[in-house]
MIMI-137859 format. One record per residue: x, y, z of N, C-alpha, C in turn. Coordinates in nm, 4 decimals, decimal comma. Each point is the difference from the previous one (the first is absolute). Layout:
! MIMI-137859
      n_x      n_y      n_z     ca_x     ca_y     ca_z      c_x      c_y      c_z
        X        Y        Z        X        Y        Z        X        Y        Z
...
! end
This chain:
! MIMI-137859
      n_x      n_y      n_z     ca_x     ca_y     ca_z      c_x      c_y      c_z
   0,0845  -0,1191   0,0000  -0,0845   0,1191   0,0000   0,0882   0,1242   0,0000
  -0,0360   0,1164  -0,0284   0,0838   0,1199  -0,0651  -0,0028   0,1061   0,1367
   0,1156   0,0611   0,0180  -0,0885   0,1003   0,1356  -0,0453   0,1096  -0,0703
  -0,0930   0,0563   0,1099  -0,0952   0,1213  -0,0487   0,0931   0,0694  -0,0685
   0,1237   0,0907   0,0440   0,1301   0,0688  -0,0676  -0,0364  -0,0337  -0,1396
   0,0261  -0,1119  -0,0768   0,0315  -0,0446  -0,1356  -0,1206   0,0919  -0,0796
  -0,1436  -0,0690   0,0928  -0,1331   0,0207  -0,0730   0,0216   0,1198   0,0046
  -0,0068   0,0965   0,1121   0,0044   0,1694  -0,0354   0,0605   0,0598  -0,0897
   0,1185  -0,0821  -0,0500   0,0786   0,0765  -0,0596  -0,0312  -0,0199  -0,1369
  -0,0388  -0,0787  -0,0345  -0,0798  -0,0551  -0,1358  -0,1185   0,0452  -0,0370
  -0,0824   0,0408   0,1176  -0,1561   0,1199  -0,0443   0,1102   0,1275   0,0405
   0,0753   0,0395   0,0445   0,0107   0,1673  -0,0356   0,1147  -0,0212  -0,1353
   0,0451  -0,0928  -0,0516   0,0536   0,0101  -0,1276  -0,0858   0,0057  -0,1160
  -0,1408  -0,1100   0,0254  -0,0630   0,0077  -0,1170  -0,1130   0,0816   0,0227
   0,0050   0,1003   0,1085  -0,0711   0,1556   0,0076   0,0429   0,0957  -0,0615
   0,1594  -0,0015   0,0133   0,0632   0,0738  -0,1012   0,0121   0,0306  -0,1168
  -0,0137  -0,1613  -0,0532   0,0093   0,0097  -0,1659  -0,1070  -0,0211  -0,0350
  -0,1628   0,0065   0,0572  -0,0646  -0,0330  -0,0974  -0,0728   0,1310  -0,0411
  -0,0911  -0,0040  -0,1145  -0,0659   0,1226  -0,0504  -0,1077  -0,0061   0,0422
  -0,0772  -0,0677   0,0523  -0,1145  -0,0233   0,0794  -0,0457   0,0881   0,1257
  -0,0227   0,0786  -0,0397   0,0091   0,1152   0,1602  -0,0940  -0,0856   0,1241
  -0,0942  -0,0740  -0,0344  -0,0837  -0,0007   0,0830   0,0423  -0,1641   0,0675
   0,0897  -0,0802  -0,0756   0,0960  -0,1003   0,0119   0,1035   0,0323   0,0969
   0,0569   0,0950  -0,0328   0,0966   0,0852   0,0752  -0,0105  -0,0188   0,1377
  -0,1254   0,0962   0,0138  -0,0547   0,0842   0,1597  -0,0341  -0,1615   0,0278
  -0,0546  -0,0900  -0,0485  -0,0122  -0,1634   0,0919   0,0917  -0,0844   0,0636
   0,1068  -0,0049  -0,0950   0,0988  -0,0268   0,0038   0,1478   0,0165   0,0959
  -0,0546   0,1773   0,0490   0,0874   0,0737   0,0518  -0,0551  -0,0101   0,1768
  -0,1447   0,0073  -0,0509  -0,0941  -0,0274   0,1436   0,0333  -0,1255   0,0622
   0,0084  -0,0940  -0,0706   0,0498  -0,1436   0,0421   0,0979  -0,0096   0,0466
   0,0900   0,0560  -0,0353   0,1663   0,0193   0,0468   0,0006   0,0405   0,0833
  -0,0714   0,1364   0,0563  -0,0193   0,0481   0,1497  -0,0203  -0,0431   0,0792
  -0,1547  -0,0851  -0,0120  -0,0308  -0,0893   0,0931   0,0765  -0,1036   0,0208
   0,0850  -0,0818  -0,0823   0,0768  -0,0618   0,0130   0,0783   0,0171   0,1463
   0,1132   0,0936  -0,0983   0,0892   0,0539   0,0779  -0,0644   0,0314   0,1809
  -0,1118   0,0854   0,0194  -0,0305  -0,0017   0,1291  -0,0117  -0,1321   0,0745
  -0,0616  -0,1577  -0,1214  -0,0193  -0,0781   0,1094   0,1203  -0,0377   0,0061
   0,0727  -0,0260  -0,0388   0,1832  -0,0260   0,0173   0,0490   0,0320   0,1027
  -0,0139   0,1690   0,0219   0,0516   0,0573   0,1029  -0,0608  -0,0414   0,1239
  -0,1238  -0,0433   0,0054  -0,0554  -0,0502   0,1373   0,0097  -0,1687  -0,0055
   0,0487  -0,0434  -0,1225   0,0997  -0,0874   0,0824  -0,0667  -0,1421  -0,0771
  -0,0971   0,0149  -0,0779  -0,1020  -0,0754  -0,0409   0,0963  -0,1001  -0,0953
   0,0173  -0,1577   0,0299   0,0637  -0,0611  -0,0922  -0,0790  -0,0581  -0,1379
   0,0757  -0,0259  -0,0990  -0,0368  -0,0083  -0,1222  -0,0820  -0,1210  -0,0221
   0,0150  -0,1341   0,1340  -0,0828  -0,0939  -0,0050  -0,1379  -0,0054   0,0592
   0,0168   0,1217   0,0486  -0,1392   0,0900   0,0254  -0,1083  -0,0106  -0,1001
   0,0630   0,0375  -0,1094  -0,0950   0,1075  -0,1052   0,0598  -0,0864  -0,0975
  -0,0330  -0,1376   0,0120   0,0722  -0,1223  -0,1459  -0,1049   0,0105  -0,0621
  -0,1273  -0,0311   0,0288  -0,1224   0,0334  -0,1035  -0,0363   0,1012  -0,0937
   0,0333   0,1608   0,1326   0,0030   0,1258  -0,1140   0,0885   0,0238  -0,1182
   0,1210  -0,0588   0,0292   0,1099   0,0183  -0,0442   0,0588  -0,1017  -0,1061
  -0,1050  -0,1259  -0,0174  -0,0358  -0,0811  -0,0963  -0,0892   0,0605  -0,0863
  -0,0653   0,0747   0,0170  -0,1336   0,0346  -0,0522   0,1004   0,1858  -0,1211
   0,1087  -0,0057   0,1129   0,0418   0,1230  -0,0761   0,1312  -0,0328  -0,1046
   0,0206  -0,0939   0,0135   0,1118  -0,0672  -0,0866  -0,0619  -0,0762  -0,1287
  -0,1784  -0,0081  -0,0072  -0,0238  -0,0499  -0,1073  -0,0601   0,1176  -0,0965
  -0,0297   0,1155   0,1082  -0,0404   0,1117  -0,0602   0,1297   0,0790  -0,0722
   0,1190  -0,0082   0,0548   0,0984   0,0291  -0,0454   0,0453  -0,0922  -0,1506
  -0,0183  -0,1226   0,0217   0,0892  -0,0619  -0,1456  -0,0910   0,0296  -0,1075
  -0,1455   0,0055   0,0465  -0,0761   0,0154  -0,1430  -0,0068   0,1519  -0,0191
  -0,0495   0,0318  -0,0885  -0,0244   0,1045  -0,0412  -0,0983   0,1178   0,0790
   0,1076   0,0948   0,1117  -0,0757   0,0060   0,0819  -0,0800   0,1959  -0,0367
  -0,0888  -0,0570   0,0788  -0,1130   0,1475  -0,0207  -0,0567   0,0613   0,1496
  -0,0408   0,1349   0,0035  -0,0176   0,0644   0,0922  -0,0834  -0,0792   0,0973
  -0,0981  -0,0513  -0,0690  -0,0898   0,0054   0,0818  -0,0064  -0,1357   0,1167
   0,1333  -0,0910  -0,0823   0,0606  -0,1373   0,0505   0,0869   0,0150   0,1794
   0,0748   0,1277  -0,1067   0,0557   0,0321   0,1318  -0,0612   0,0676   0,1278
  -0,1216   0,0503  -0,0527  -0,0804   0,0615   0,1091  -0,0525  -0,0906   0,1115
  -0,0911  -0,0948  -0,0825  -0,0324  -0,1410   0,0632   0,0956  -0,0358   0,1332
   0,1589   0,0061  -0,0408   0,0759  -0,0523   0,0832   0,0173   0,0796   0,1151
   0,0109   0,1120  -0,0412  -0,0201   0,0940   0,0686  -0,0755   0,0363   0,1155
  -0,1401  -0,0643  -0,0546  -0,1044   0,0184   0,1010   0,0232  -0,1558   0,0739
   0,0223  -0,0850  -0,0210   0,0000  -0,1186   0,0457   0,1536  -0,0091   0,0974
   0,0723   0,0667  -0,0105   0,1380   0,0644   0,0656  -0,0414   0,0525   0,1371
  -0,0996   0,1292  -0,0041  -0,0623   0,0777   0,0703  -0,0614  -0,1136   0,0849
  -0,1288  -0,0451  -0,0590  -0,0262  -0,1203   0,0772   0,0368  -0,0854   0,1105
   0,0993  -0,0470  -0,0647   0,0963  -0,0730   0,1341   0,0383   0,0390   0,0920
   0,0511   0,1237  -0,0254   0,0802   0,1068   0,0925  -0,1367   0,0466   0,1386
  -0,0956   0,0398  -0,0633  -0,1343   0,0341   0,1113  -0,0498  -0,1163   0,0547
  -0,0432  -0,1192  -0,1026  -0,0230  -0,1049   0,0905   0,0846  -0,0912   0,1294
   0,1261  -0,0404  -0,1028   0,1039  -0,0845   0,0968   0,0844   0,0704   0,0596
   0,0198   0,0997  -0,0263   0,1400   0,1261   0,0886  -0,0728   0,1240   0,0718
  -0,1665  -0,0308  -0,0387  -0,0542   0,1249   0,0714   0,0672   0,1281  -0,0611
   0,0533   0,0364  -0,0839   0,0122   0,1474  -0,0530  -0,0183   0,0347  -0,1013
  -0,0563   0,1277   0,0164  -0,0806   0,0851  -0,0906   0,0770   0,1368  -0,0687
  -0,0796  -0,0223  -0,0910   0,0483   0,1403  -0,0903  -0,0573   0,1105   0,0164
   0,0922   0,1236   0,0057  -0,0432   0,1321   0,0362  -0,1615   0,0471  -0,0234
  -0,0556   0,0658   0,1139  -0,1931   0,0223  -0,0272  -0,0412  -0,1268   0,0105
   0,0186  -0,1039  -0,0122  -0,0993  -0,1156  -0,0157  -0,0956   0,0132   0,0548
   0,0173   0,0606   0,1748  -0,1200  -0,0245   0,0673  -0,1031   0,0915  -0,0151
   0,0712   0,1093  -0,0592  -0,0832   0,1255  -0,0298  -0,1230  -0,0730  -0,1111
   0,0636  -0,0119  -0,0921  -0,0446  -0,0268  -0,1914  -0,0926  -0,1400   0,1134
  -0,0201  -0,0470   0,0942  -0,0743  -0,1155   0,0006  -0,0991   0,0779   0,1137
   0,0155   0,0945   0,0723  -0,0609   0,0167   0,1034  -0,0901   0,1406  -0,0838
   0,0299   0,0069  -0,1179  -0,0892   0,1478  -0,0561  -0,1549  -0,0623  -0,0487
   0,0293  -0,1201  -0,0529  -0,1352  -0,0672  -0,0564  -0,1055  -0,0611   0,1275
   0,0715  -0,0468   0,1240  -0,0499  -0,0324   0,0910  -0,0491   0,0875   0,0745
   0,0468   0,1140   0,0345  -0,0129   0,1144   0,0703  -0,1347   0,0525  -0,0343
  -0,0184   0,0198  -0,1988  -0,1235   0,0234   0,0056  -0,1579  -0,0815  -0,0465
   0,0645  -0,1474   0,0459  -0,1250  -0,1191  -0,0142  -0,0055  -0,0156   0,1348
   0,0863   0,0150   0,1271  -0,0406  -0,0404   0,1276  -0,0852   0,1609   0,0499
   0,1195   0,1047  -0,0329  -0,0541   0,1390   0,0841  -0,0724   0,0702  -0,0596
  -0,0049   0,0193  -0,1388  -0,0774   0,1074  -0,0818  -0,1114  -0,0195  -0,0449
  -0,0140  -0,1558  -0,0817  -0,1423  -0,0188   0,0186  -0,1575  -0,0215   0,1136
   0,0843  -0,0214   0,1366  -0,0876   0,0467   0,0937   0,0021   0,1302   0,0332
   0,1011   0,0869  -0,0061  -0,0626   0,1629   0,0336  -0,0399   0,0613  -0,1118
   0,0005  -0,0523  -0,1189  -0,0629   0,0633  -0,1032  -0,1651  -0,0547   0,0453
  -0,0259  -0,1257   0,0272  -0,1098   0,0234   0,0285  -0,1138   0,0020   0,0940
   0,0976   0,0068   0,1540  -0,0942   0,0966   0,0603  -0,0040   0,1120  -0,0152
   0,1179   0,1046  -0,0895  -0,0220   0,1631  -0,0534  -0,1164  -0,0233  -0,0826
  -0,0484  -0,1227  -0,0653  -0,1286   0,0367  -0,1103  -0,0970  -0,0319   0,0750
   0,0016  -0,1273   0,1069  -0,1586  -0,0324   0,0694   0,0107   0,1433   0,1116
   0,0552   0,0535   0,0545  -0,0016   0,0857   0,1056  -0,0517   0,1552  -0,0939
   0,0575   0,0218  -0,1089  -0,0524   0,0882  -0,0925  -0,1515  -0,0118  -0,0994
   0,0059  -0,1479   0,0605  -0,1594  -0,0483  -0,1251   0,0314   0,0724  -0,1449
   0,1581   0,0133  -0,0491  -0,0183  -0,0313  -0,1370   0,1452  -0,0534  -0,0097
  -0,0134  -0,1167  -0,0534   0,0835  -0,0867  -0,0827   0,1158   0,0646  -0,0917
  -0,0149   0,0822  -0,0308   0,0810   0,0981  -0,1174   0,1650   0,0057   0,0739
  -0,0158   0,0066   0,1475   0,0955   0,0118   0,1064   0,0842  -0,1490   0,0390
  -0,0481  -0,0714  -0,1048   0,0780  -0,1525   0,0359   0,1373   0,0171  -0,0189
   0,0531   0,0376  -0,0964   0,1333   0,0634  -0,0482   0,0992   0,0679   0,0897
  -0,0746   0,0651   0,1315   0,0913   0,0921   0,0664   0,0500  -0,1432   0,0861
  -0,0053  -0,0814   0,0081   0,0699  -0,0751   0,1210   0,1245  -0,0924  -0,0970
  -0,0097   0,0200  -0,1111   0,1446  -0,0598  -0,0580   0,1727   0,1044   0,0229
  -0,0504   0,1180  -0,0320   0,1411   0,0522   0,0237   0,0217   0,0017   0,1139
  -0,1131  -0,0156   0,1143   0,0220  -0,0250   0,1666   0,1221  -0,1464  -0,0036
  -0,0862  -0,0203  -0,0474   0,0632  -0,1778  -0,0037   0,1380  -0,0190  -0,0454
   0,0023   0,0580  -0,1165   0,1466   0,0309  -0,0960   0,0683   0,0010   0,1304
  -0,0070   0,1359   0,0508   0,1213   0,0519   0,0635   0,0039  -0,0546   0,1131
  -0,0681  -0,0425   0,0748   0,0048  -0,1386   0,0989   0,1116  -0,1154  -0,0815
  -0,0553  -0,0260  -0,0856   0,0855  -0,1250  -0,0569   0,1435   0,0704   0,0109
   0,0162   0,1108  -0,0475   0,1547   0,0634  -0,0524   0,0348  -0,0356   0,1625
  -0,0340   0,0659   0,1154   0,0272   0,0399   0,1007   0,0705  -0,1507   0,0814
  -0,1211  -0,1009  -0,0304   0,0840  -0,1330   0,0640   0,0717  -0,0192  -0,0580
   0,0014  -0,0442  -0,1657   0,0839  -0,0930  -0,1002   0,1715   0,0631   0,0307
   0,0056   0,1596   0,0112   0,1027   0,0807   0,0118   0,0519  -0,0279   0,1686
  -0,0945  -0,0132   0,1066   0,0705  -0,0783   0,1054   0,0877  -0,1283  -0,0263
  -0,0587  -0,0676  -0,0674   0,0316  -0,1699  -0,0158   0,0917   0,0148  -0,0429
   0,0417   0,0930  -0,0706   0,1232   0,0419  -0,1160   0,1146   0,0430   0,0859
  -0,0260   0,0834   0,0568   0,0740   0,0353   0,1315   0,0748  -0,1404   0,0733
  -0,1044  -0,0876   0,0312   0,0300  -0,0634   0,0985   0,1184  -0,0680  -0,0397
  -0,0776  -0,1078  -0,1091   0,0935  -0,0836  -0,1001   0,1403   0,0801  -0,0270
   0,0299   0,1380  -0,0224   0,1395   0,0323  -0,0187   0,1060   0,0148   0,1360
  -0,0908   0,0421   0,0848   0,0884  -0,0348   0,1361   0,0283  -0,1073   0,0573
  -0,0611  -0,1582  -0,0478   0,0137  -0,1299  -0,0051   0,1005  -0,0523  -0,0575
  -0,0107   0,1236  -0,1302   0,1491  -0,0657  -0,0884  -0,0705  -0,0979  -0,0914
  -0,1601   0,0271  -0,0046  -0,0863  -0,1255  -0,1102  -0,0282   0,1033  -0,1456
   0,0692   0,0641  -0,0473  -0,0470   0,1063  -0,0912   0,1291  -0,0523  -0,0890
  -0,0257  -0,0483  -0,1564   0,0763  -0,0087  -0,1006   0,0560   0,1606  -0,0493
   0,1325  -0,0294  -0,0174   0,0619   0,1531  -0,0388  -0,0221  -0,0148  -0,1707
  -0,0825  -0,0035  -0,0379  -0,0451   0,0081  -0,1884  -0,0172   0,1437  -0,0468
! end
């Protein structure tokens, strides 16, 4: 098996040369994340599946959206089995929740307490910024844990 070192150095070479901009930025993203799980120490027999999965995307003829896949499936591992997350996560997850748990109930007791419905709407940006307010704690927390991917 290859250490992570080899693989990084092989997506920021073929980030370099390719004309693919949007290949590029995948490519280059991968390498980052890489490189961070390296630095925390993550061995390469870790990630034999991802890293199978990126060595076949590599020999064939590879395309953006291949490498993205890996990418996200990279990410994956890292939140599920290592517990760490990428910058905002909790935010970008706590904004949609924020306003299906908090906004759609004060939107509508603002419309039953008003007896018109038209007022259902005001309890989502309540909610929004509730969501911002925890998700951006969680975010907090996770970086003083040392559980926050440097991407």
């Amino acid at each position: 098996m290859e250490n992570l070192g080899e693989i990084i150095n092989e997506l920021e070479e073929r980030a370099s040369t390719s004309d693919n901009k949007n290949l590029s930025k995948w490519l280059s993203n991968s390498a980052k994340l890489l490189k961070d799980l390296d630095e925390r120490g993550v061995q390469p027999s870790q990630l034999e599946k991802e890293l199978g999965v990126l060595r076949k995307q590599l020999d064939a003829n590879t395309q953006a959206n291949m490498i993205r896949s890996f990418y996200g499936m990279l990410l994956e591992y890292a939140r599920k089995k290592l517990n760490l997350v990428p910058p905002k996560y909790y935010q970008n997850q706590w904004i949609g929740i924020g306003m299906v748990v908090f906004g759609i109930p004060f939107g509508f007791m603002f419309s039953t307490s008003l007896d018109n419905f038209a007022f259902i709407g005001i309890g989502l940006p309540i909610g929004l910024s509730m969501g911002i307010a925890i998700g951006t704690e969680k975010d907090k927390k996770a970086k003083a844990e040392g559980r926050q991917l440097n991407i």
